[in-house]
C-alpha positions in Angstrom: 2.2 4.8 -3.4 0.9 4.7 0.6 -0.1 7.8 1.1 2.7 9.7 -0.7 0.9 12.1 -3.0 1.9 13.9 -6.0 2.1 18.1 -5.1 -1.0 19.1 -6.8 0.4 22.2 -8.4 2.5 19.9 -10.1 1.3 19.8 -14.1 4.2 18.1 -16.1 6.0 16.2 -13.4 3.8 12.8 -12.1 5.0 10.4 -9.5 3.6 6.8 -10.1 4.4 3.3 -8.7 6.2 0.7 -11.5 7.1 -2.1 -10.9 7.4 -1.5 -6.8 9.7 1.6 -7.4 8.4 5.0 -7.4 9.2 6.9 -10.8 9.2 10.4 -11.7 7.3 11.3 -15.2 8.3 14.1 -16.8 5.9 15.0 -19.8 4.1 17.8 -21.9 1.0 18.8 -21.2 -1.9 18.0 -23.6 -3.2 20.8 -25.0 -6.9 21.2 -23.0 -10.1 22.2 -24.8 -11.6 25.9 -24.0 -15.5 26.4 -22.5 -17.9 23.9 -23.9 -15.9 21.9 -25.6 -14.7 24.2 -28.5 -12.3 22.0 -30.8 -11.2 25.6 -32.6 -10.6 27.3 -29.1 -7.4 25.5 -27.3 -6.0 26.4 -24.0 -2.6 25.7 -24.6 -0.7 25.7 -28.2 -0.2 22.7 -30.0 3.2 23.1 -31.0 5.5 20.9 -29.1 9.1 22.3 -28.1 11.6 20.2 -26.0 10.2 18.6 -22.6 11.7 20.6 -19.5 14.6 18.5 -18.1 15.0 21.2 -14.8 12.7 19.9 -12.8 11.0 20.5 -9.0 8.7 17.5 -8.5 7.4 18.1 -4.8 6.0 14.2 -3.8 4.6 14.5 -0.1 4.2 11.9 2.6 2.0 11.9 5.4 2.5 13.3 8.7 5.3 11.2 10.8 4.5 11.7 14.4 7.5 13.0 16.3 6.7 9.8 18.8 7.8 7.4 15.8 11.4 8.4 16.2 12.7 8.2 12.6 15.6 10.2 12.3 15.7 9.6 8.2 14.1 8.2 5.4 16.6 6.1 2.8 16.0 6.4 -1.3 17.4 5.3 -4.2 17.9 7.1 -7.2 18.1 5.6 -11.3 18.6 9.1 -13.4 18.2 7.6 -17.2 19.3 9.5 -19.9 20.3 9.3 -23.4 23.7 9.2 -23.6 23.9 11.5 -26.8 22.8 14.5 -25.6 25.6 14.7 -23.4 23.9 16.5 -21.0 24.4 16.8 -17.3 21.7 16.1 -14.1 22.3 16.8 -11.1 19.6 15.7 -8.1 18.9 17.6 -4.9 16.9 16.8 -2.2 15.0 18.8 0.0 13.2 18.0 3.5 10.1 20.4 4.3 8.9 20.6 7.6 5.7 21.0 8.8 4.9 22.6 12.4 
């Protein structure tokens, strides 16, 4: 991924490189053993309900000096989803400036 980085208080959402395309996982969290390794004492529940489809997935890049003149960055978006939900996505982007 270069040095894009997935936002670390990001739990259920991953970035990761496939196939030369950067792709958004959305998942459940496993549930997490408590202190020492209890199996009887879990963090989280082991019931699983629907994954969350509204999703904020921060991905960060590195610093891009102001003497590099780029005005934007280009991306390309593949939203797949199973056509019988019937759902709707929508995508928004958001630009974070630093400094």
């Amino acid at each position: 991924m270069g040095n894009w980085v997935n936002d670390l208080s990001n739990w259920n959402q991953k970035w990761r490189l496939v196939e030369g395309a950067l792709c958004l996982e959305n998942f459940q969290a496993e549930p997490q053993t408590g202190m020492n390794d209890l199996p009887w004492f879990e963090l989280l529940p082991k019931t699983r309900g629907k994954t969350e489809k509204n999703t904020k997935a921060p991905l960060w890049s590195p610093p891009i000096p102001k003497a590099a003149g780029m005005r934007c960055i280009t991306m390309e978006y593949n939203i797949q989803v199973d056509s019988e939900l019937g759902e709707s996505y929508s995508l928004t982007v958001l630009q974070q400036m630093d400094g």
